[in-house]
C-alpha positions as CSV (number, residue, x, y, z in Angstrom):
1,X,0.0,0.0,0.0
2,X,1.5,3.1,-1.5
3,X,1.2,6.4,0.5
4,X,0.5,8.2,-3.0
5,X,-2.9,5.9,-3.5
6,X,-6.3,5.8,-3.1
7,X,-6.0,2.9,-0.5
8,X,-3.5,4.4,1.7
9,X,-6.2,7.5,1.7
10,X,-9.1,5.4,2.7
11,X,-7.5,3.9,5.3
12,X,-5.8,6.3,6.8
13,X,-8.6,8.9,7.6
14,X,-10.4,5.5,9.1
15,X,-7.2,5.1,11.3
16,X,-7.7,8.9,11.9
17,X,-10.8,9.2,12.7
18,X,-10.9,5.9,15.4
19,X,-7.4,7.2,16.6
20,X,-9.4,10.1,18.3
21,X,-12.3,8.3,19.4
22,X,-10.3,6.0,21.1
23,X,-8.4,8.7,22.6
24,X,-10.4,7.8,26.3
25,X,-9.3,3.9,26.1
26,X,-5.2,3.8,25.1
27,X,-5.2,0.5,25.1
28,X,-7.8,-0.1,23.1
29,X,-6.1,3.1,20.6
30,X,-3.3,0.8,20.7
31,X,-4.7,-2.2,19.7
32,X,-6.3,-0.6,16.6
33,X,-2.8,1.0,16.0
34,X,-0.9,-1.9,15.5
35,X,-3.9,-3.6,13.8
36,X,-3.6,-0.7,11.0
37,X,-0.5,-1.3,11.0
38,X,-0.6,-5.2,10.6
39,X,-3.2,-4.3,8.0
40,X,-0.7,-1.9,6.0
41,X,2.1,-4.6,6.0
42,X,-0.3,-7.3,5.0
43,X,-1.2,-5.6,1.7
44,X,2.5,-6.6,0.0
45,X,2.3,-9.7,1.8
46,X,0.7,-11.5,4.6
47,X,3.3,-14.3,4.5
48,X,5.9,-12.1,5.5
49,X,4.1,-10.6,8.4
50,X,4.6,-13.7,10.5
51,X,8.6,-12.5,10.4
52,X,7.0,-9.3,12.2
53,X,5.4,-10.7,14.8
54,X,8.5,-13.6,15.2
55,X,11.2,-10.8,15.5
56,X,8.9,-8.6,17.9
57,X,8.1,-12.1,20.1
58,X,11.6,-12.5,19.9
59,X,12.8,-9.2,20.9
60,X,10.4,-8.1,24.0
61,X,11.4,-11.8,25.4
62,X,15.0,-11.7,25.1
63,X,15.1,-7.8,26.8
64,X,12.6,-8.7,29.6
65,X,15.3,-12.1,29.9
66,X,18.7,-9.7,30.2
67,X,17.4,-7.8,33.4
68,X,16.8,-11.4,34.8
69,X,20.2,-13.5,34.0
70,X,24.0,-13.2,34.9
71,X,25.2,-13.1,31.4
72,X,23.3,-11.4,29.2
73,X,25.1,-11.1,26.9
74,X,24.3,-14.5,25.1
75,X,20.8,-13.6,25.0
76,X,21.9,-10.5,23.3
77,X,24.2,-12.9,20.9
78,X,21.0,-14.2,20.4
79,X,18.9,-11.3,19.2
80,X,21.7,-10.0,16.6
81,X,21.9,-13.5,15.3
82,X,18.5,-14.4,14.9
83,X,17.6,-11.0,13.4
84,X,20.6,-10.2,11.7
85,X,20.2,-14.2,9.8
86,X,17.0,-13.6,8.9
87,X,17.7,-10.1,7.3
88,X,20.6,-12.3,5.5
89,X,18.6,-14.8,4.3
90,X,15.7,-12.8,2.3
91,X,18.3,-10.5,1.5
92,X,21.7,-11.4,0.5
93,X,21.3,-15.5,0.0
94,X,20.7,-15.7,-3.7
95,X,23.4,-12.7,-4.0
96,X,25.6,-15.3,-2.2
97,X,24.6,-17.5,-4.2
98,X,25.4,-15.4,-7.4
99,X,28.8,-14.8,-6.4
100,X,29.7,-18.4,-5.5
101,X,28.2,-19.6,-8.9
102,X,30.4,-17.4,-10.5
103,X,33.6,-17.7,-8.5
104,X,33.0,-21.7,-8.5
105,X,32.8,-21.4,-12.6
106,X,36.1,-19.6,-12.4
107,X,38.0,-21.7,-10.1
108,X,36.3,-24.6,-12.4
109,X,34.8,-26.6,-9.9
110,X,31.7,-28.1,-10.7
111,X,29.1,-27.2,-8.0
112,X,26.5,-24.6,-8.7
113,X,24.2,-23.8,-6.3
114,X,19.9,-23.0,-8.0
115,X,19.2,-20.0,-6.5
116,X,15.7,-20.0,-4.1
117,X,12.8,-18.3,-4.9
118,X,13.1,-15.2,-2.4
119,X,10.8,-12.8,-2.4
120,X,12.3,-9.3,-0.1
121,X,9.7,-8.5,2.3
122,X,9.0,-4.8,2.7
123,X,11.0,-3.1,5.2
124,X,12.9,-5.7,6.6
125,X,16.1,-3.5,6.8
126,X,14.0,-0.9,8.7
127,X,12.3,-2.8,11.4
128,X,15.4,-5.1,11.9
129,X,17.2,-2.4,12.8
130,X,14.8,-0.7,14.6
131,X,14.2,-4.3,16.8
132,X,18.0,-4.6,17.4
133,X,18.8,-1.1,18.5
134,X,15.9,-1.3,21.6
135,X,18.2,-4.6,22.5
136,X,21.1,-3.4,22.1
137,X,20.4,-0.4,24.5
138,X,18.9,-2.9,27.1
139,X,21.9,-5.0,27.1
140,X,24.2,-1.4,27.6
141,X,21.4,-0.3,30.3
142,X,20.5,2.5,28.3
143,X,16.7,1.8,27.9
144,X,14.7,-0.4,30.6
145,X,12.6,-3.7,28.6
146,X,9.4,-2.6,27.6
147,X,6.8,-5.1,29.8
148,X,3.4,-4.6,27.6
149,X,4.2,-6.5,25.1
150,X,1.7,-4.4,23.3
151,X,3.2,-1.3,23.4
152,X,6.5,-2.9,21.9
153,X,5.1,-4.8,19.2
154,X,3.7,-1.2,18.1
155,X,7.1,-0.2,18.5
156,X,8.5,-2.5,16.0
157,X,5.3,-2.0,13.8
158,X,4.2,1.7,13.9
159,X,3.1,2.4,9.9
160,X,3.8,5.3,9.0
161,X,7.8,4.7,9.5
162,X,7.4,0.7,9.1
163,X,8.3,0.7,5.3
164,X,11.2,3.0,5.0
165,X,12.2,4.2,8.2
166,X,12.7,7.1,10.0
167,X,14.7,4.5,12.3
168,X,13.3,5.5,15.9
169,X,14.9,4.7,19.0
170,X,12.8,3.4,21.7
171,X,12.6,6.3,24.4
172,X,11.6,8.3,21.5
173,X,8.8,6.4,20.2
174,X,7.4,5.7,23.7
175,X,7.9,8.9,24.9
176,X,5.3,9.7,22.7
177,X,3.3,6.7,23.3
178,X,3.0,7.0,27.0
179,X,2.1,11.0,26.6
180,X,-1.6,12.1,25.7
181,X,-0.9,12.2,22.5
182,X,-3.3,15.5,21.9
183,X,-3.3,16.9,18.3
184,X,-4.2,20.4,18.2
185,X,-4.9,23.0,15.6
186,X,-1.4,23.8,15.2
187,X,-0.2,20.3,14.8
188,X,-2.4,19.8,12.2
189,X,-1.5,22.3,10.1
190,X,2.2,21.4,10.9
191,X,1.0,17.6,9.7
192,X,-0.4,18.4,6.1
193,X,2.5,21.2,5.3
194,X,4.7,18.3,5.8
195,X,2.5,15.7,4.1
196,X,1.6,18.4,1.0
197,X,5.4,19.3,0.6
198,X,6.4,15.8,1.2
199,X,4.2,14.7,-2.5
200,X,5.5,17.8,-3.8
201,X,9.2,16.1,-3.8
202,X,7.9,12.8,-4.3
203,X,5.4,12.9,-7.1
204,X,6.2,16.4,-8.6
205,X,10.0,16.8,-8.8
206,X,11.3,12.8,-7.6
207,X,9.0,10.6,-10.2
208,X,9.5,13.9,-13.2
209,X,13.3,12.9,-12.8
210,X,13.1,9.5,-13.0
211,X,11.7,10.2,-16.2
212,X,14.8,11.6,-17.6
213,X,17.2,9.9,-15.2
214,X,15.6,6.1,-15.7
215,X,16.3,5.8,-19.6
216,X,19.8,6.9,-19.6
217,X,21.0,4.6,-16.6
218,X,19.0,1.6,-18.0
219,X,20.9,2.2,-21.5
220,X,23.7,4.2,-20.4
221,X,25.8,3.4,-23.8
222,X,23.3,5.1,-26.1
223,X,24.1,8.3,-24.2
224,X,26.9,11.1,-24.4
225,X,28.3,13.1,-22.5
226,X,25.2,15.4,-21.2
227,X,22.6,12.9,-21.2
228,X,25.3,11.4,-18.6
229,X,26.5,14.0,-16.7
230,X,22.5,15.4,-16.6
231,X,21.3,11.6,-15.5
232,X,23.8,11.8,-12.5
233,X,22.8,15.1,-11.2
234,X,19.1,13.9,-11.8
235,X,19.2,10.8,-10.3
236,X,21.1,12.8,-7.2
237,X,18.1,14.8,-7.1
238,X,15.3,12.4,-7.5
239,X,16.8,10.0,-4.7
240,X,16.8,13.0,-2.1
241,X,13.5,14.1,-3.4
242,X,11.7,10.8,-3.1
243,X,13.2,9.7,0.2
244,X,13.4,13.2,2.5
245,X,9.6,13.5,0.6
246,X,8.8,9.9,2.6
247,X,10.1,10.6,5.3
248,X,8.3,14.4,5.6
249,X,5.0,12.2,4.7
250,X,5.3,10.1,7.4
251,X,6.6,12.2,10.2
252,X,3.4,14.5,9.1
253,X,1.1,11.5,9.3
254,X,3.0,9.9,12.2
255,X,2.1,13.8,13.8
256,X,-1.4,13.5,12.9
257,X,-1.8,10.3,15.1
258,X,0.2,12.0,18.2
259,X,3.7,10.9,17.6
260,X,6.4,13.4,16.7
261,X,9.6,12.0,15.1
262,X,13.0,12.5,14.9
263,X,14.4,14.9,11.6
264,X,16.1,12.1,9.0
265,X,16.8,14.8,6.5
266,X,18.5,18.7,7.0
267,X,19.7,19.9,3.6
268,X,22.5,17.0,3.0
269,X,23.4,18.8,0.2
270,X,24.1,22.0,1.6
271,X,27.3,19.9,3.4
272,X,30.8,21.2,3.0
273,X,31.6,18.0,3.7
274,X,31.3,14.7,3.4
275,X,31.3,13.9,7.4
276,X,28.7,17.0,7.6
277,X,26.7,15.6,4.6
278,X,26.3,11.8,7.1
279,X,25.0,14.5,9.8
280,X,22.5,15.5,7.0
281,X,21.8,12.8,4.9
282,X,18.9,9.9,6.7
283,X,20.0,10.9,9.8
284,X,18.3,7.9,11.7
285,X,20.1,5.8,10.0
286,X,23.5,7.5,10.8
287,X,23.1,7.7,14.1
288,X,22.7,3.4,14.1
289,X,25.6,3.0,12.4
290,X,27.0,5.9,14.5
291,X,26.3,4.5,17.6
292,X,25.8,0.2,17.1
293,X,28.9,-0.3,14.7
294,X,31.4,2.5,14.3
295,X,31.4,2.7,18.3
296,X,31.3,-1.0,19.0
297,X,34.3,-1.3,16.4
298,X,36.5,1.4,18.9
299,X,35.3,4.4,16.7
300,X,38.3,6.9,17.2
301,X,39.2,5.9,20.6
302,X,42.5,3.8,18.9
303,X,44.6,5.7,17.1
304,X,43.9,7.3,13.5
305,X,44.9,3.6,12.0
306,X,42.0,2.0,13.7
307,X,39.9,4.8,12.9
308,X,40.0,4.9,9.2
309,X,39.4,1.3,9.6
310,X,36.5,1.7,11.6
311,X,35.3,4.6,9.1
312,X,35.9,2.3,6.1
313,X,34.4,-0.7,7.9
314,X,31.2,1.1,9.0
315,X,30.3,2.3,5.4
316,X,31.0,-0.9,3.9
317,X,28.3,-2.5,6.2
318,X,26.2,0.5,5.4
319,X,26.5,0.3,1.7
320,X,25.7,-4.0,1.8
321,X,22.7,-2.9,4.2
322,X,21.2,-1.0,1.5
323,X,21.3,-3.4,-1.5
324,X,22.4,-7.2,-2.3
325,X,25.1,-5.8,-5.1
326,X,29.0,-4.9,-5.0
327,X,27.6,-1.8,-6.0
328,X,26.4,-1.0,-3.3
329,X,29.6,-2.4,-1.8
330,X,31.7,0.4,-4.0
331,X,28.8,3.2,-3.2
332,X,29.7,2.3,0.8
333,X,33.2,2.3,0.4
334,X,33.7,5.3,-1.2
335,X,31.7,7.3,1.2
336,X,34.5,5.3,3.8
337,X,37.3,6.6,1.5
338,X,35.9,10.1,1.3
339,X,35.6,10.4,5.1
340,X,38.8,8.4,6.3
341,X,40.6,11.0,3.7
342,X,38.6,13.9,5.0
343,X,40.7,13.2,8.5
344,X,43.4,11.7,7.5
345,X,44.5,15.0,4.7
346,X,41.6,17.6,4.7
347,X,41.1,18.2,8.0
348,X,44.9,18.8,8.9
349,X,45.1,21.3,6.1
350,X,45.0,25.1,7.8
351,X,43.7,26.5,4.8
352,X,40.9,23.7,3.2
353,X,39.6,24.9,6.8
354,X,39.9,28.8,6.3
355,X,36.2,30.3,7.4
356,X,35.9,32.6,4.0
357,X,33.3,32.2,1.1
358,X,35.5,31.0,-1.4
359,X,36.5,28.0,0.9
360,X,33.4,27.5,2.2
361,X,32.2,27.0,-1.6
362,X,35.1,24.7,-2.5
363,X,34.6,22.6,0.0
364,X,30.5,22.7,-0.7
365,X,31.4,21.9,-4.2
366,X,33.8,19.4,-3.9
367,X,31.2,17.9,-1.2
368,X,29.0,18.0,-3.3
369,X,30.2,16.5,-6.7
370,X,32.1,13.4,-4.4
371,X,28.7,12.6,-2.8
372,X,26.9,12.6,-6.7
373,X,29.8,10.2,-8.2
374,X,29.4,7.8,-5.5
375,X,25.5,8.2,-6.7
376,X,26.4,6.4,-9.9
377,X,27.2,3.2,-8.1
378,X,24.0,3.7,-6.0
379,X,22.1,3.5,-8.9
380,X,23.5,1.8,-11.7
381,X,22.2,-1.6,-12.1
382,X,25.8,-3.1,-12.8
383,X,29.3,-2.1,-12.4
384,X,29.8,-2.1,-16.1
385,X,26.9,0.7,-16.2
386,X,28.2,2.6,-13.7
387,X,31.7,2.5,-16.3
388,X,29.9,3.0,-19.3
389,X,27.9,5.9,-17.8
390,X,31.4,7.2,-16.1
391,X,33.3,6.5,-19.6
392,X,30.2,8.9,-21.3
393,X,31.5,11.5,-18.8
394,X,35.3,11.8,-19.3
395,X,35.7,10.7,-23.0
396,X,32.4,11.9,-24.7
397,X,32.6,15.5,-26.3
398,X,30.7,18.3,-24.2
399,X,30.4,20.3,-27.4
400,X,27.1,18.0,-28.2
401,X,25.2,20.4,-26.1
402,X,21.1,19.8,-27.1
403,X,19.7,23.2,-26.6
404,X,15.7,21.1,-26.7
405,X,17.1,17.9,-25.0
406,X,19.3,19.2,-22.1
407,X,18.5,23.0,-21.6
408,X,15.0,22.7,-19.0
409,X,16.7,19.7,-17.5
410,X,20.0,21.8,-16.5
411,X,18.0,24.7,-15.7
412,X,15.6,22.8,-13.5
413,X,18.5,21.3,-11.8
414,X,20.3,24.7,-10.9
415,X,17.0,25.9,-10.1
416,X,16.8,23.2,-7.6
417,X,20.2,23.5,-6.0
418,X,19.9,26.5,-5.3
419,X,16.5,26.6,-3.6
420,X,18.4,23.8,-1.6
421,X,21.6,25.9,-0.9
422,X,19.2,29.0,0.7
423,X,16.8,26.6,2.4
424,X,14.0,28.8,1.7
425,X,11.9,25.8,1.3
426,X,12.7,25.4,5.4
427,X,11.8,29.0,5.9
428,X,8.6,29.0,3.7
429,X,7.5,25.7,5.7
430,X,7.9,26.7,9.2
431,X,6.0,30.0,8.3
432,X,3.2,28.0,6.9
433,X,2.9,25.8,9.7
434,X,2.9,29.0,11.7
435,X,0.2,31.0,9.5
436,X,-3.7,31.0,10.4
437,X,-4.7,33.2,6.8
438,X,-4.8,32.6,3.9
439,X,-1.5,32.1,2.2
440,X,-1.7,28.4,3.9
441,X,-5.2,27.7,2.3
442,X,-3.7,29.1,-1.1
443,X,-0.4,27.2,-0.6
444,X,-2.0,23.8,-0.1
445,X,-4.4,25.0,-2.9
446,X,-1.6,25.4,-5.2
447,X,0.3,22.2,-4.3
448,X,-3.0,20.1,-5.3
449,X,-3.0,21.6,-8.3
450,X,0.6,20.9,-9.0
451,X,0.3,17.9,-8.0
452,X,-2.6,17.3,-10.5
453,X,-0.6,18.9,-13.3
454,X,2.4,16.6,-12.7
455,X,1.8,13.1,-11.8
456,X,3.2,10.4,-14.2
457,X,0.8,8.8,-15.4
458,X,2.7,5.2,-14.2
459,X,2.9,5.2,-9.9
460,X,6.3,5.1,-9.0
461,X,7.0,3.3,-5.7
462,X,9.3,5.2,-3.3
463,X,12.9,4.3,-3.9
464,X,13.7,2.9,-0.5
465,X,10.9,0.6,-0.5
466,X,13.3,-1.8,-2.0
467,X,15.8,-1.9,0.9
């Protein structure tokens, strides 16, 4: 069930509507919460909601166990395990599989595995990690275990963030839980400015570039050098438009219900560098990797060896969580490169760090163009695409220039950069969400109709539904 249908609409002013009626008997409101929510998984697959209610079983026994026994630590052991194989499993076996086919054909040995008929449930990257991180903090003592199992199995479950994050750490999400949960008139209009801006990314400027973006990356050798170079900028675009629009839709919804969530998104590409850009860029996620992996490794507490290790390390694992491909592998590791290099060389030099305008924009634009090349991995179905497309770049001719085919498309994109670079789209929105006249009513008027003037005709599921 797609936020951007008809469905999703239905259903959610039902959830809405009993949501507030309820609002007298919470655990009655919870009960219809997570059954919404079972009810929004179950519509990619009911199957797969049984490894939902497994992991959450799992999870709220093994916390309320590590308060109780002298080691917990095996019963932690046994949480990362368990969840960790079965994000494996649907995940990464029949890429396992790929690569020992191929390396077994090499080596000529004569045992080929048939890959299994896997089908990747929805979300399972987001609500694994969501799961581990409220063990994980028991185990450190950071969070007390959750005893209605109730309340934790809406943890794990919640909708609006179930599909695609934001990632929300326990205290947060029952902070909210165990409050009132009131809505008033200005959290509403706070809601559908982030929900109305939210399909403004997603449908009007996201799925518009994928238009331009899709063709070129799926047959990048028909292309030169600014059908390339114009793809990679798109498809930089359309990634940050499509996801940070998500994740505005459902911290607006999740607001609407009574639960306010954690930023993921503060204009990554305003960064002027690569470090600031992870501080930026699906912040949630950051933070995990942040705090369960690059700080269990020894972050920077080691030396600057063990460091850059860790920094290298930490991306990798980042990168593989995000796709079953050495792409995504490559995508990961350079981001490690780019930071380990950031403090190994950038850092130290007194005058990449000067405070005036011109360095300030040469580090943005450096920043900037590392993050967009590291894209092309991201995106490209293979690594010989990602070549090809990269080839396009360095030995096509720029002189081709396509005043019909490549004009609107650059201008659009230097439009959008530097509405990006001002942030006036944060400015405009807080104002809105502060304004009782009738700029708001015009606004949202204005968006409907832009949103009726650009949808594809095709729905285009959000990009990180696939992770």
């Amino acid at each position: 069930m797609l936020f951007n249908s008809l469905h999703f609409v239905v259903f959610f002013v039902i959830v809405l509507a009993l949501n507030q009626s309820l609002r007298p008997w919470p655990t009655a409101q919870k009960l219809m919460l997570l059954a919404a929510s079972y009810y929004f998984y179950g519509q990619w697959s009911w199957m797969y909601l049984g490894i939902i209610v497994y992991s959450t079983l799992l999870d709220y026994s093994i916390a309320r166990g590590m308060v109780r026994v002298s080691r917990p630590r095996y019963l932690l052991l046994l949480s990362l395990f368990t969840n960790l194989g079965l994000l494996a499993f649907f995940k990464y076996a029949n890429w396992l599989i790929e690569n020992w086919n191929l390396a077994s054909g090499a080596a000529g040995v004569a045992l080929q595995i048939t890959p299994m008929d896997i089908v990747l449930p929805v979300g399972i990257s987001f609500y694994t990690f969501q799961s581990l991180s409220y063990t994980i903090d028991v185990y450190r003592g950071i969070s007390q275990p959750r005893r209605n199992l109730l309340d934790y199995a809406l943890f794990v479950s919640f909708f609006p963030q179930l599909a695609a994050g934001p990632i929300v750490r326990d205290y947060e999400f029952f902070k909210e839980l165990d409050g009132d949960k009131h809505v008033d008139a200005g959290d509403v209009q706070r809601a559908l400015v982030l929900i109305a801006f939210g399909f403004v990314k997603k449908i009007v400027f996201a799925d518009n570039l994928a238009l331009y973006a899709d063709p070129i990356f799926a047959n990048p050798a028909q292309h030169g050098f600014w059908d390339s170079l114009l793809a990679v900028y798109a498809f930089s675009f359309q990634i940050y438009c499509d996801f940070s629009g998500y994740t505005d839709i459902a911290i607006g919804l999740a607001l609407l219900l009574g639960f306010r969530y954690p930023q993921n998104f503060n204009y990554p590409y305003f960064a002027d560098s690569v470090q600031e850009f992870w501080r930026r860029w699906h912040m949630t996620l950051s933070r995990w990797l942040r705090d369960y992996l690059y700080i269990s490794l020894g972050g920077n507490r080691h030396g600057n060896l063990h460091t850059y290790f860790n920094l290298m390390l930490t991306m990798l694992l980042g990168g593989l969580w995000h796709g079953a491909s050495w792409n995504f592998v490559i995508w990961g590791g350079l981001h490690g490169g780019y930071l380990a290099f950031e403090r190994a060389v950038l850092f130290r030099l007194p005058f990449w760090n000067a405070d005036t305008a011109l360095m300030r924009c040469l580090r943005w634009l450096l920043t900037f163009n590392l993050v967009c090349f590291a894209w092309i991995f991201f995106r490209a179905k293979t690594f010989g695409d990602a070549q090809t497309l990269i080839g396009n770049i360095i030995h096509s001719s720029p002189l081709a220039f396509d005043q019909g085919a490549h004009l609107g498309m650059l201008v659009l994109l230097l439009a959008m950069l530097a509405v990006h670079l001002l942030g006036g789209w944060k400015g405009f929105k807080d104002y809105l969400g502060r304004e009782r006249g009738p700029v708001f009513a015009v606004t949202l008027a204005a968006i409907g109709l832009l949103l009726i003037w650009f949808t594809p005709a095709a729905t285009v599921p959000f990009i990180y539904f696939q992770f």
